[in-house]
C-alpha positions as CSV (number, residue, x, y, z in Angstrom):
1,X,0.0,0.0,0.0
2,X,3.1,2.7,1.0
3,X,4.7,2.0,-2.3
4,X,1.5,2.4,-4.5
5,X,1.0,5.6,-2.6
6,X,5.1,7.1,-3.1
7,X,5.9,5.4,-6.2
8,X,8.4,4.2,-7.7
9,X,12.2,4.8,-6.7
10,X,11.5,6.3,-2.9
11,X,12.3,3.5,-0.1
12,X,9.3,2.6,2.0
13,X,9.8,1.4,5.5
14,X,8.4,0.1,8.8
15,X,5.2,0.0,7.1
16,X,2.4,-1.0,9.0
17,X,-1.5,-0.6,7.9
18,X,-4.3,-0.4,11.2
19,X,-7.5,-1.2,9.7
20,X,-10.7,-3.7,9.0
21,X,-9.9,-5.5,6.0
22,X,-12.2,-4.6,3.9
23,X,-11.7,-0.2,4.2
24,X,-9.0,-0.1,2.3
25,X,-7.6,-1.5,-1.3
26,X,-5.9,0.4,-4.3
27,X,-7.2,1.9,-7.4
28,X,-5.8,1.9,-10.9
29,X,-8.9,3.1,-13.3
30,X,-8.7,7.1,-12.2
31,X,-8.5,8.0,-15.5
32,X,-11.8,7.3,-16.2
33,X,-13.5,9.0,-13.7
34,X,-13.5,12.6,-12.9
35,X,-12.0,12.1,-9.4
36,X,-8.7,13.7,-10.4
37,X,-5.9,11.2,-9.7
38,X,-5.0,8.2,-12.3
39,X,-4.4,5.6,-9.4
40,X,-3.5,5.7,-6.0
41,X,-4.6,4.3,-2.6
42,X,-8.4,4.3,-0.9
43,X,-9.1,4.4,3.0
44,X,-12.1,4.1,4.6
45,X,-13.9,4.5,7.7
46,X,-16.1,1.8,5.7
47,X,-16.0,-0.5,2.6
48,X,-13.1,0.3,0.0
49,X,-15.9,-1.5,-2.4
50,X,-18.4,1.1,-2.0
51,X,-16.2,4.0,-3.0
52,X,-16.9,1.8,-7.0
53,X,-20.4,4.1,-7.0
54,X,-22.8,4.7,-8.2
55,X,-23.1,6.2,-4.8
56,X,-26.6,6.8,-4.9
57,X,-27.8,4.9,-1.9
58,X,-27.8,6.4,1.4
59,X,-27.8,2.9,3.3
60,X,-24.5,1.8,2.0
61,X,-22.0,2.9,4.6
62,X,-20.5,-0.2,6.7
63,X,-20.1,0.1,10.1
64,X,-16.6,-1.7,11.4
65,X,-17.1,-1.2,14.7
66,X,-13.3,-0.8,15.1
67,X,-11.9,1.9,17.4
68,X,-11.0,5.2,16.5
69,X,-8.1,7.7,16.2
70,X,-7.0,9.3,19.6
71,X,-4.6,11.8,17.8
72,X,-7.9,12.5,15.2
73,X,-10.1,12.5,18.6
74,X,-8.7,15.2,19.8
75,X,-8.7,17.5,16.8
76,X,-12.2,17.3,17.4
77,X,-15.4,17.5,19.4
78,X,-16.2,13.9,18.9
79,X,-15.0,10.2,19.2
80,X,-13.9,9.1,16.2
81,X,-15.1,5.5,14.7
82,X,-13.5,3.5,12.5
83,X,-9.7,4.2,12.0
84,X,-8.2,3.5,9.1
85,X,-4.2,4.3,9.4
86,X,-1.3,3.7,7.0
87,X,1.8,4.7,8.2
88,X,5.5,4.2,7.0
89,X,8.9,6.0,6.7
90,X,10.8,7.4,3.7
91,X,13.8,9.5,3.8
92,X,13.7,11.9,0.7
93,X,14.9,15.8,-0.4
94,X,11.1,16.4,-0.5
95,X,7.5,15.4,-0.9
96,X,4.3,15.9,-2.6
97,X,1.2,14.6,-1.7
98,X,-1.9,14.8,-3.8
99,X,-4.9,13.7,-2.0
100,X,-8.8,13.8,-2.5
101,X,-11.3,13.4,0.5
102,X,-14.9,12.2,0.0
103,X,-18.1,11.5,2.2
104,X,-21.4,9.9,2.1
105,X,-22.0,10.2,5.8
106,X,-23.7,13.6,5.4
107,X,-26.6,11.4,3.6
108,X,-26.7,8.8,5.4
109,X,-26.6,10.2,8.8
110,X,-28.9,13.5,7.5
111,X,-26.4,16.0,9.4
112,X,-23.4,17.8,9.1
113,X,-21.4,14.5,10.4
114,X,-17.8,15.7,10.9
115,X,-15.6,13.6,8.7
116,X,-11.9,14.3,10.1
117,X,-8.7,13.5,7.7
118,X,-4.7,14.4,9.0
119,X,-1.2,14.1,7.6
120,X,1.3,13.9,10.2
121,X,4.4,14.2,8.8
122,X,8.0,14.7,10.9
């Protein structure tokens, strides 16, 4: 997953992925969507699957009932559910990270759900 996400050429180690099974996969078909990026990495706070669309059902969030973040928790005013964390070291000159952040608990939970997303880099 790491290397997908650096690419070719950069090192990847101690990489360790803390997450349900089934939140998180890779994707190679970006190109034919309008989602911006060619191919990359997904992770969820649900189903990787479900990110395939059409997302036009409001019941098709999965519930992992796995833990959350405690560094995400308390950049908020809520427990967060449902962690999904990849994390690994590189040593490079520099970095550039393109990312792209959706939701569908909005809809399914009819509220303004926070939805919470961090880089920690160091």
């Amino acid at each position: 997953m790491a290397q997908t996400l650096v690419g070719a050429g950069v090192a990847v180690l101690n990489a360790t992925i803390n997450c349900p099974a089934n939140a998180y996969g890779t994707f190679s078909n970006g190109g034919t969507t309008n989602i911006g990026l060619n191919n990359g990495i997904i992770l969820t706070t649900g189903s990787a699957i479900n990110a395939i669309g059409p997302n036009n059902a409001v019941n098709a969030a999965t519930d992992n009932a796995a833990p959350g973040d405690p560094d995400l928790t308390a950049l908020t005013t809520t427990t967060t559910h449902d962690a999904c964390n990849l994390q690994f070291d590189i040593i490079l000159p520099a970095i550039r990270l393109n990312s792209i952040m959706f939701s569908d608990l909005r809809n399914i939970l009819n509220t303004l759900a926070p939805c919470t997303m961090m880089y920690l880099l160091s």
